[in-house]
Backbone and ligand atoms as CSV (ligand in chain L), in Angstrom:
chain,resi,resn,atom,element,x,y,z
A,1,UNK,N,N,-56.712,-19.398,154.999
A,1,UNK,CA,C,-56.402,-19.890,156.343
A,1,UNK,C,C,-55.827,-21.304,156.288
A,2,UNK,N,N,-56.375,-22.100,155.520
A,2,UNK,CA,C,-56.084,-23.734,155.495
A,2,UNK,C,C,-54.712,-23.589,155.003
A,3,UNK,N,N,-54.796,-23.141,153.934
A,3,UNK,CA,C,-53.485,-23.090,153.369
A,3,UNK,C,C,-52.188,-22.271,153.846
A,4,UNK,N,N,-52.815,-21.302,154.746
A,4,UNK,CA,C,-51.029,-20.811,155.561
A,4,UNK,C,C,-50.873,-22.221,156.860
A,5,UNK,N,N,-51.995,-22.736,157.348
A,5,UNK,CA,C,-51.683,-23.980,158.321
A,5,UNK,C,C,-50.604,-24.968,157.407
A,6,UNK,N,N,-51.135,-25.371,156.000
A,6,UNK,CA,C,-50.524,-26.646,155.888
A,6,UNK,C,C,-49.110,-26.062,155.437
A,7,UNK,N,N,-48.868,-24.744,155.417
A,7,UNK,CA,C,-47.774,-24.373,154.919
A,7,UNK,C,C,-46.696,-24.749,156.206
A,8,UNK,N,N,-47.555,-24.094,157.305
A,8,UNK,CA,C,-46.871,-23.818,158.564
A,8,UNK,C,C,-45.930,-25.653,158.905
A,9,UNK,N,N,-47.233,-26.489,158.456
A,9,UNK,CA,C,-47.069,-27.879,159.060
A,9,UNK,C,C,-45.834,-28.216,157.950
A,10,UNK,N,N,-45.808,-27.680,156.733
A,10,UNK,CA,C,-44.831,-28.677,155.793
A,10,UNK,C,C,-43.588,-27.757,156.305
A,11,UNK,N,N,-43.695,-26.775,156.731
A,11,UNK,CA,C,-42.290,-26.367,156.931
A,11,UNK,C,C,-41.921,-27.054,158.401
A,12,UNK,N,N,-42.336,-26.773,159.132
A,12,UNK,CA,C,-42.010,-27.428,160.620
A,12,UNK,C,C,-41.519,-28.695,160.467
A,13,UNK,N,N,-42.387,-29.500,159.070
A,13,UNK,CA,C,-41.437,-31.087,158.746
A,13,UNK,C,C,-40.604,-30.827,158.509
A,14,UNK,N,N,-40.185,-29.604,157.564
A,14,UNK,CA,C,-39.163,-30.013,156.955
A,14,UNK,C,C,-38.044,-29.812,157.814
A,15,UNK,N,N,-38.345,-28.536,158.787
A,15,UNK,CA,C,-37.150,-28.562,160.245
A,15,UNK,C,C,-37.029,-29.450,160.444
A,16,UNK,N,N,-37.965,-30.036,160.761
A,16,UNK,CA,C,-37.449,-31.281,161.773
A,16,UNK,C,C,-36.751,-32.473,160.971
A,17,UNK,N,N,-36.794,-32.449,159.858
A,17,UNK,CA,C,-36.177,-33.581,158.745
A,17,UNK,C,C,-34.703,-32.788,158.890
A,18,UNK,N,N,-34.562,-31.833,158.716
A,18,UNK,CA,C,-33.416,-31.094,158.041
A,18,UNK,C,C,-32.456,-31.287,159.544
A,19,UNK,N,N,-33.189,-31.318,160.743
A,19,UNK,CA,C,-32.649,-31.451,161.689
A,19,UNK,C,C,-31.879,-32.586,161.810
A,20,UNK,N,N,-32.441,-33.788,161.964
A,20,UNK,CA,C,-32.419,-34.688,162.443
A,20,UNK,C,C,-31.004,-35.665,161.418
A,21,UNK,N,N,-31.175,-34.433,159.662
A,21,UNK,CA,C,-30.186,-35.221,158.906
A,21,UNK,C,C,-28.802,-34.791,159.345
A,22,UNK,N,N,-29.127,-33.401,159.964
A,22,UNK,CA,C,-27.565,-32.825,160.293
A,22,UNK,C,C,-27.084,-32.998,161.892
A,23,UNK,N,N,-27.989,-34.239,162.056
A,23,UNK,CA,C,-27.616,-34.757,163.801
A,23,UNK,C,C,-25.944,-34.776,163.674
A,24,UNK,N,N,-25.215,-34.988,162.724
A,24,UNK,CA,C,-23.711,-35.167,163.286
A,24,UNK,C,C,-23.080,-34.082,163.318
A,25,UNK,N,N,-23.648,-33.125,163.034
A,25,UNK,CA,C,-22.829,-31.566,163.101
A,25,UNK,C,C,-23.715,-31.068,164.378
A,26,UNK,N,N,-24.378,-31.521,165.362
A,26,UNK,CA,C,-24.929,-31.120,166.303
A,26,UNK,C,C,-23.628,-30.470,167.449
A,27,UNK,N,N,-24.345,-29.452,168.480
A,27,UNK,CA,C,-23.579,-29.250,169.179
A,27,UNK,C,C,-23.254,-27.978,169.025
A,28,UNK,N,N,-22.069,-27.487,169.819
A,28,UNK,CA,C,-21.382,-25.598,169.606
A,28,UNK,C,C,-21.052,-25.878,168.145
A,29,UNK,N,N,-20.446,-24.741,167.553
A,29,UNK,CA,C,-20.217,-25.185,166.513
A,29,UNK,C,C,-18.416,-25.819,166.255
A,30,UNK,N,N,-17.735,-24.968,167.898
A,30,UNK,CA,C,-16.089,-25.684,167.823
A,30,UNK,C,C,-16.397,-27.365,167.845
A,31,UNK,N,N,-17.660,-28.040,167.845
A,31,UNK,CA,C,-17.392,-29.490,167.780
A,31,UNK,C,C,-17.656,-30.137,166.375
A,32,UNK,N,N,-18.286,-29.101,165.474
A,32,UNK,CA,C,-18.382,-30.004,164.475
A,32,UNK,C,C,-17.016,-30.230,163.625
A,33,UNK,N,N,-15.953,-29.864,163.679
A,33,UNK,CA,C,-14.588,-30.365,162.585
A,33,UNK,C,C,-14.195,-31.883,163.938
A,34,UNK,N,N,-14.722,-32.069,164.609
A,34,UNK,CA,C,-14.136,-32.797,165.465
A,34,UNK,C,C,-15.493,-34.360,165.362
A,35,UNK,N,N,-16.457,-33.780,164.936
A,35,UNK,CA,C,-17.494,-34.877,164.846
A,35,UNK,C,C,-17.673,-35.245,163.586
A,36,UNK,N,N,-16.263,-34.476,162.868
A,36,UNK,CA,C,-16.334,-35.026,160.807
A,36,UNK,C,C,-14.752,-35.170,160.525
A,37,UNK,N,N,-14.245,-35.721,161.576
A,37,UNK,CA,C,-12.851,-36.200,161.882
A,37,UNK,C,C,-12.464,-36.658,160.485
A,38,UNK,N,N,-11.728,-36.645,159.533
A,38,UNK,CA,C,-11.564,-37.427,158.125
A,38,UNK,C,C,-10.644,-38.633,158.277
A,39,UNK,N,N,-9.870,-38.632,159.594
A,39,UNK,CA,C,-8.906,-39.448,159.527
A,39,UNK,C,C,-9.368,-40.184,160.808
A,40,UNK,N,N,-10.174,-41.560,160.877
A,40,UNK,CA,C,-10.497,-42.126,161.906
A,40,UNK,C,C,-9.208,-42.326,162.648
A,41,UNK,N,N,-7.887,-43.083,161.950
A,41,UNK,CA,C,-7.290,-43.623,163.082
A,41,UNK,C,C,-6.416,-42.346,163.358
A,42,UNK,N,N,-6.587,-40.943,163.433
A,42,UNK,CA,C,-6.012,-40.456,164.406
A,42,UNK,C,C,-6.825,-39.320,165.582
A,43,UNK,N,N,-7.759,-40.651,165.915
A,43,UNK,CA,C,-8.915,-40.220,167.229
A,43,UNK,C,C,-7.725,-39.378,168.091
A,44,UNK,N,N,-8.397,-38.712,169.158
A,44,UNK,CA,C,-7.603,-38.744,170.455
A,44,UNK,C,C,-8.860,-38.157,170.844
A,45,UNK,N,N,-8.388,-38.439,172.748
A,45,UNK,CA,C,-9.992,-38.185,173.496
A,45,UNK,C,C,-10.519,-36.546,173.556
A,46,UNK,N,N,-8.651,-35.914,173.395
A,46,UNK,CA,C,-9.398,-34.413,173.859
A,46,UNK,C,C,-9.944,-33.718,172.567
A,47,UNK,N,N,-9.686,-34.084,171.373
A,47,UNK,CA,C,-10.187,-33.814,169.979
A,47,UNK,C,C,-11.352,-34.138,169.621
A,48,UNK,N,N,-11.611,-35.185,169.993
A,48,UNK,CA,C,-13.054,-36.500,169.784
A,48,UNK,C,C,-13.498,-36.721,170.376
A,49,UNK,N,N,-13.466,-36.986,171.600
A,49,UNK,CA,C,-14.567,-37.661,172.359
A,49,UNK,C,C,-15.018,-36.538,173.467
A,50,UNK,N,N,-13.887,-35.971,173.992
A,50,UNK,CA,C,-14.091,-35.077,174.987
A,50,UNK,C,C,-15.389,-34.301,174.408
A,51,UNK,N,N,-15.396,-33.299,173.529
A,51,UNK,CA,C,-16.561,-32.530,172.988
A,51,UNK,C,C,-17.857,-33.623,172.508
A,52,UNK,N,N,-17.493,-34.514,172.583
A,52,UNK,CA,C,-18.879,-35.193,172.050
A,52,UNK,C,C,-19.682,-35.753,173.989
A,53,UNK,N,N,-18.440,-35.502,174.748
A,53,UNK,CA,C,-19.362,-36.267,176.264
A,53,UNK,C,C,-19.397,-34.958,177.081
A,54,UNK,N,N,-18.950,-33.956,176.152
A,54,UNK,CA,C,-19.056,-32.618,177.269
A,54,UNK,C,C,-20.833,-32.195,176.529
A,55,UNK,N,N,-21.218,-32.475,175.272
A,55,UNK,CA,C,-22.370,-31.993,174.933
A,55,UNK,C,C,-23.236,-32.609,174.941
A,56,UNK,N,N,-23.304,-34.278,175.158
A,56,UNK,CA,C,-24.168,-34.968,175.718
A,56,UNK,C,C,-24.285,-35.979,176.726
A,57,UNK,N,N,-23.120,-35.498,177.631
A,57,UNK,CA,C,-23.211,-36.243,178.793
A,57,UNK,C,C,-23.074,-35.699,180.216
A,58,UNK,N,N,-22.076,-34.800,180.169
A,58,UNK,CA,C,-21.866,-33.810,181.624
A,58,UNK,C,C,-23.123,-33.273,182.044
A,59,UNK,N,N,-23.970,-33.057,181.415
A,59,UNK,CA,C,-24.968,-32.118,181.988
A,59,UNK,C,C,-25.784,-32.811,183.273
A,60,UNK,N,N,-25.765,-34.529,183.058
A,60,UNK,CA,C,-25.861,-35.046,184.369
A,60,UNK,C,C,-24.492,-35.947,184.600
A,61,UNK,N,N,-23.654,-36.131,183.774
A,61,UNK,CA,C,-22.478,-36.926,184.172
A,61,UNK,C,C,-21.187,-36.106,184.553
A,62,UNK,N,N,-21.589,-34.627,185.078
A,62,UNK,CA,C,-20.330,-34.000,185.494
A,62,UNK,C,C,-19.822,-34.020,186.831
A,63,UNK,N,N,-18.378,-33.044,187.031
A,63,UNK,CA,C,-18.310,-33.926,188.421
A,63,UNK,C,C,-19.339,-32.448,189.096
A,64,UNK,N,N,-19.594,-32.292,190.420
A,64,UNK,CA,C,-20.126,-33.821,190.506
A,64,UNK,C,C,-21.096,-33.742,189.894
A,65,UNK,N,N,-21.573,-35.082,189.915
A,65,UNK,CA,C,-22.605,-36.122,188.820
A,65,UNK,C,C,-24.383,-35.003,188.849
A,66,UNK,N,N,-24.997,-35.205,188.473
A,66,UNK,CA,C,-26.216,-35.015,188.774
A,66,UNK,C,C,-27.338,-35.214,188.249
A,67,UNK,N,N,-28.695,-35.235,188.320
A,67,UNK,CA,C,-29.864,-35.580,187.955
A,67,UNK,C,C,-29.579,-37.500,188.240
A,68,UNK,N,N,-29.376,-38.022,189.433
A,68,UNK,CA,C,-29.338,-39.574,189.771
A,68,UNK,C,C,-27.705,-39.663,188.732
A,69,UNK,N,N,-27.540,-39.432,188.091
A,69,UNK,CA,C,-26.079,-40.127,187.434
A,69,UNK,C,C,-25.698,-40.696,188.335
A,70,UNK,N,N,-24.736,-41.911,188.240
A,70,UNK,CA,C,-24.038,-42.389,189.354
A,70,UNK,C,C,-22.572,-42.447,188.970
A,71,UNK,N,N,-21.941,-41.493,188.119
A,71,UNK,CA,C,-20.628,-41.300,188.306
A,71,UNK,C,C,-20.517,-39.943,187.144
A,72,UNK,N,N,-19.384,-39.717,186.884
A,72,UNK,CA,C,-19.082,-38.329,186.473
A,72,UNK,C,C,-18.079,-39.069,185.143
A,73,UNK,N,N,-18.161,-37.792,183.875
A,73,UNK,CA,C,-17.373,-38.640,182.932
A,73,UNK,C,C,-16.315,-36.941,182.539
A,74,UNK,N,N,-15.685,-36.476,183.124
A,74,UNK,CA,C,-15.269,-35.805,182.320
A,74,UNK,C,C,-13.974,-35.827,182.758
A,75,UNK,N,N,-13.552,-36.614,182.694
A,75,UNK,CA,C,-11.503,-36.862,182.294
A,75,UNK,C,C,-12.056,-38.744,181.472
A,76,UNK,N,N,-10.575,-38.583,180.656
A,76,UNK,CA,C,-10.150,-39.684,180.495
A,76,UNK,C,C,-10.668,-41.089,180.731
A,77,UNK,N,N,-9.868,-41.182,182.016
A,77,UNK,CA,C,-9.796,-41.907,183.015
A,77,UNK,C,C,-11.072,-42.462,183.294
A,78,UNK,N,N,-12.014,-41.437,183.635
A,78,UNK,CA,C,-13.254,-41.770,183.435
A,78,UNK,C,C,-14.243,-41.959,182.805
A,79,UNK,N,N,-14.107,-41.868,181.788
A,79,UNK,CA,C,-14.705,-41.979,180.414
A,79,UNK,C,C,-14.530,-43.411,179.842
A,80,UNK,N,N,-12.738,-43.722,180.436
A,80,UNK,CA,C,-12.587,-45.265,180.054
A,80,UNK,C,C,-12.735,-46.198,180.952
A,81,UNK,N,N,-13.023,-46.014,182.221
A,81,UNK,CA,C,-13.635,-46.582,183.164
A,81,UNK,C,C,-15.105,-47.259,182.806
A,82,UNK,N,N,-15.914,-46.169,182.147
A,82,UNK,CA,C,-16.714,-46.034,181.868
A,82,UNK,C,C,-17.186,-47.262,180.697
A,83,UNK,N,N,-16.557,-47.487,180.135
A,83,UNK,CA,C,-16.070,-47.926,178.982
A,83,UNK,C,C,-15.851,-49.456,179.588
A,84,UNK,N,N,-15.280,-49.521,180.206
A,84,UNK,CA,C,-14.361,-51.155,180.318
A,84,UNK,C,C,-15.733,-51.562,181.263
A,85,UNK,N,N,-16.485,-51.260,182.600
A,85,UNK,CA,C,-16.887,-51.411,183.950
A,85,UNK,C,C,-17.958,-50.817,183.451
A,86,UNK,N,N,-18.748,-49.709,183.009
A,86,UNK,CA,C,-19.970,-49.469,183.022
A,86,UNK,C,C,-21.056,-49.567,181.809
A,87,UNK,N,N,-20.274,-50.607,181.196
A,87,UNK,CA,C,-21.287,-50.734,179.732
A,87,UNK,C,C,-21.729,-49.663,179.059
A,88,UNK,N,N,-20.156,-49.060,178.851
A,88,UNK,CA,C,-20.480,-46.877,178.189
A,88,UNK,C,C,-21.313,-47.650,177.094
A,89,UNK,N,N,-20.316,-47.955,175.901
A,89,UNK,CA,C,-20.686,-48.433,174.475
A,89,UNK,C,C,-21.589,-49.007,174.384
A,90,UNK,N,N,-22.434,-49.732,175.212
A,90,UNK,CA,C,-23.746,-50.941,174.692
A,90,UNK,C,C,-24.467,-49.815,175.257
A,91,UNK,N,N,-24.737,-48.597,176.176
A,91,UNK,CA,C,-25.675,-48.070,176.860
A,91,UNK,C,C,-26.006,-46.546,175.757
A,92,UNK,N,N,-24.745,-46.418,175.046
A,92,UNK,CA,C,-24.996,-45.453,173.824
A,92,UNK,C,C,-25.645,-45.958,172.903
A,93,UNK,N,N,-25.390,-47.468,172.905
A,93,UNK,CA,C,-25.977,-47.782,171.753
A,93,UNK,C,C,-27.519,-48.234,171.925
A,94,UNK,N,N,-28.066,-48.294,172.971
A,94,UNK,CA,C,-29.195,-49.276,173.141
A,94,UNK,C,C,-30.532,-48.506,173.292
A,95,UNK,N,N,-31.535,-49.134,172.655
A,95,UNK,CA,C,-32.755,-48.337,171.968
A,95,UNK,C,C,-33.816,-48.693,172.897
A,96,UNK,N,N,-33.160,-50.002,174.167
A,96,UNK,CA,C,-34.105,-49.814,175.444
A,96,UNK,C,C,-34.392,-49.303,176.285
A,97,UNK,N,N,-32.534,-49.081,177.009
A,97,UNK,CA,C,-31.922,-48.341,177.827
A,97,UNK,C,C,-30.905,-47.093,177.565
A,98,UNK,N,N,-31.049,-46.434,176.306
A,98,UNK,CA,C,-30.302,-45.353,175.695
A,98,UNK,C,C,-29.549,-43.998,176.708
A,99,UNK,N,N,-28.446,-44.038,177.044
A,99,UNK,CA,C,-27.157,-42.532,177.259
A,99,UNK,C,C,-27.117,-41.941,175.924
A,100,UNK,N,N,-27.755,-40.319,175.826
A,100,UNK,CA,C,-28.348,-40.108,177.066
A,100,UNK,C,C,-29.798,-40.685,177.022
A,101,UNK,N,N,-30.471,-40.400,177.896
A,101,UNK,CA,C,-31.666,-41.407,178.225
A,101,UNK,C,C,-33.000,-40.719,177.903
A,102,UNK,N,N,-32.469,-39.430,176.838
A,102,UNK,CA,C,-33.980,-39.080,176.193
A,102,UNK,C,C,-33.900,-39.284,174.434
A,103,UNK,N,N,-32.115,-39.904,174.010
A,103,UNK,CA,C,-32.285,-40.977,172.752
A,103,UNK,C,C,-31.028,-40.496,172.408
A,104,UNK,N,N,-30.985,-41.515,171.513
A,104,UNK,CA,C,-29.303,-41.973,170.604
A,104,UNK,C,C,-28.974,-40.661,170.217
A,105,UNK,N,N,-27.392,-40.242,170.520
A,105,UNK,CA,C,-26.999,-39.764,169.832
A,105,UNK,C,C,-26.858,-39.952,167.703
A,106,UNK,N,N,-26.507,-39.372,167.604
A,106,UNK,CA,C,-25.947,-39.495,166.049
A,106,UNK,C,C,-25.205,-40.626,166.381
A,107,UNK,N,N,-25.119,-41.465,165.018
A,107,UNK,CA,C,-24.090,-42.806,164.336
A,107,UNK,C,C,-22.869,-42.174,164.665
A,108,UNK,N,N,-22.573,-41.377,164.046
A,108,UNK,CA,C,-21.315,-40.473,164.005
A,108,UNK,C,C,-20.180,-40.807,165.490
A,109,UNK,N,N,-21.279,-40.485,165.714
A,109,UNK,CA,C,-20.439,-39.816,167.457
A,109,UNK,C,C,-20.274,-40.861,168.344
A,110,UNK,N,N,-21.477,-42.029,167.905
A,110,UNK,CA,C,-21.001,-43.462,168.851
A,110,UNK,C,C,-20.265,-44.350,168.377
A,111,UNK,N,N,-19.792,-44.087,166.641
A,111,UNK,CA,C,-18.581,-44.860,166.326
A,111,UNK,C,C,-17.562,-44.684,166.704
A,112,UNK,N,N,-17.480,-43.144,166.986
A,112,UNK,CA,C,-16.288,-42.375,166.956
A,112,UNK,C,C,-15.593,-43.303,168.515
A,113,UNK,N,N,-16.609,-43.118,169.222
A,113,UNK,CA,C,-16.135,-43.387,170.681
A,113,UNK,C,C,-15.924,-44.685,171.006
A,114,UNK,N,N,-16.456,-46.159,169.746
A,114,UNK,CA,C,-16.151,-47.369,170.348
A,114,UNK,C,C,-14.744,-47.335,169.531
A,115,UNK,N,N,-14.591,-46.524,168.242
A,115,UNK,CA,C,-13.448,-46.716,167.416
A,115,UNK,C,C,-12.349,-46.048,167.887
A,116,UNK,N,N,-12.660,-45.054,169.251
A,116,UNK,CA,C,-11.668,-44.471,170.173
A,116,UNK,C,C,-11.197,-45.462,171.247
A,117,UNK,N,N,-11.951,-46.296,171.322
A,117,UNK,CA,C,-11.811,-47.022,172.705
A,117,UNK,C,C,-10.804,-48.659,171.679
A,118,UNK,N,N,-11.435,-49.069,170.806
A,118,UNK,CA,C,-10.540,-50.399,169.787
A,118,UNK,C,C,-9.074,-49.412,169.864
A,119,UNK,N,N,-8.736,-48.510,169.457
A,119,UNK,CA,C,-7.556,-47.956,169.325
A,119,UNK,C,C,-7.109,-47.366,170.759
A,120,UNK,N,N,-7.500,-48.107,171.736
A,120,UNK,CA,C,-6.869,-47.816,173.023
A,120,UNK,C,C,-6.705,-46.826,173.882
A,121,UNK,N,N,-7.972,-45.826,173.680
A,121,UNK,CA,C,-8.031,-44.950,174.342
A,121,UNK,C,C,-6.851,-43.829,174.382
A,122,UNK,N,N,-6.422,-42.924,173.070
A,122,UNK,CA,C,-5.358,-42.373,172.675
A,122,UNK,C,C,-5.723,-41.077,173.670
A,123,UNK,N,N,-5.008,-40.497,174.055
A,123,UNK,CA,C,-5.378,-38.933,174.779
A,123,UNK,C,C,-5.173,-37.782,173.870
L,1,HEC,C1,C,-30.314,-36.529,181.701
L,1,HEC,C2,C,-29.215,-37.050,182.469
L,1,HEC,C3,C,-28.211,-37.950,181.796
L,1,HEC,C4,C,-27.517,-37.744,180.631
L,1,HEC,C5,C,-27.575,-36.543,179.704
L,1,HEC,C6,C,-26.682,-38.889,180.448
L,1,HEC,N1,N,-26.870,-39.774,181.463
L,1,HEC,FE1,FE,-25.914,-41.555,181.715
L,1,HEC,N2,N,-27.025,-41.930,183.372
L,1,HEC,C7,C,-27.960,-41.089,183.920
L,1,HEC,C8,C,-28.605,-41.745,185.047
L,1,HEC,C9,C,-29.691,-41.144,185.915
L,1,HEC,C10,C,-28.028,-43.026,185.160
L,1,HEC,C11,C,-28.371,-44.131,186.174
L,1,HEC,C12,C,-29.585,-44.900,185.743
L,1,HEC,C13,C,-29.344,-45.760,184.547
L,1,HEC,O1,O,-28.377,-46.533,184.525
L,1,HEC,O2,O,-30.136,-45.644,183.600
L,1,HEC,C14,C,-27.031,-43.111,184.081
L,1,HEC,C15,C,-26.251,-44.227,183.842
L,1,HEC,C16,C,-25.272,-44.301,182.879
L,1,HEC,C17,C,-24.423,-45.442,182.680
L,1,HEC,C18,C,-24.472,-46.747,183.470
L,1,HEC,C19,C,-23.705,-46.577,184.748
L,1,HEC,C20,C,-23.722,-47.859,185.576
L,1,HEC,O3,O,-22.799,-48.055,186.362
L,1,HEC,O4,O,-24.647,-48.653,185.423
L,1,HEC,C21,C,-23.588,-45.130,181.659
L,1,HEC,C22,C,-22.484,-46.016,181.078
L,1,HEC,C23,C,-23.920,-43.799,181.214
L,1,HEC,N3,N,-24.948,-43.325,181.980
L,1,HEC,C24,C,-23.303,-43.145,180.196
L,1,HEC,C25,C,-23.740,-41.937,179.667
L,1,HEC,C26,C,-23.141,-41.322,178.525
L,1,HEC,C27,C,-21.943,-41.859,177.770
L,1,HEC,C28,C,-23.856,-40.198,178.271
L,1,HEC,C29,C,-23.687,-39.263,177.120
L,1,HEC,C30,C,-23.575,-39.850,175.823
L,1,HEC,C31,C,-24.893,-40.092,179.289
L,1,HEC,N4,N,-24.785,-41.184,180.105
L,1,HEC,C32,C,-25.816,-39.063,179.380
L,1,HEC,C33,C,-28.264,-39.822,183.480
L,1,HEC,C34,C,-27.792,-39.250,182.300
């Protein structure tokens, strides 16, 4: 008995380890060639960023907005709005006040989007 428990417990770690290492391939699976981009400088939003704010942000940042969101991110436009006016990048990044607001995405996916935004918001 003891021993199928601690079996049960070392495997459940190890999910959850195994999980947490493959946070950047998270998502459908059409987003992971897009969240292991090889060529940073040729971001664009509907390649890169779009699938990374459609899987962790629309679900309250769509239009319209919901669960309290107070704006909607799914064009462009709004995403870089977002960006310039709503403190997108410091609010992905922040371990007080974290988008989304039950914890950090992957490294991956919040470089992708300040290193989308330094290169000017490409479409
Ligand atoms: C579970 C719902 C939910 C998810 C998912 C979510 N947000 Fe939010 N977001 C909110 C709520 C509610 C607020 C307003 C309260 C606050 O600022 O914390 C907010 C506020 C924000 C703000 C600040 C807006 C302002 O004008 O102050 C930004 C920027 C933001 N979210 C970006 C994001 C991004 C980017 C993602 C995805 C990476 C995301 N959020 C995911 C619910 C969510």
């Amino acid at each position: 008995m003891k021993k199928v428990r601690i079996i049960m417990i070392t495997g459940a770690l190890a999910l959850a380890l195994g999980c947490s290492k493959s946070d950047n391939s998270e998502g459908t699976p059409a987003d992971e060639p897009n969240n292991q981009n090889p060529d940073p400088t040729a971001l664009t939003y509907q390649n890169d960023i779009r699938p990374i704010i459609q899987s962790n942000c629309v679900s309250c940042h769509g239009n319209p907005p919901t669960n309290n969101a107070p704006m909607s991110l799914t064009s462009l436009t709004l995403v870089r709005n977002a960006i310039e006016t709503r403190g997108l990048i410091s609010r992905i990044n922040s371990t007080t006040n974290p988008m989304p607001p039950d914890g950090l995405m992957a490294q991956n996916a919040r470089t992708l989007i300040a290193e989308w935004a330094n290169q000017g918001f490409p479409e």
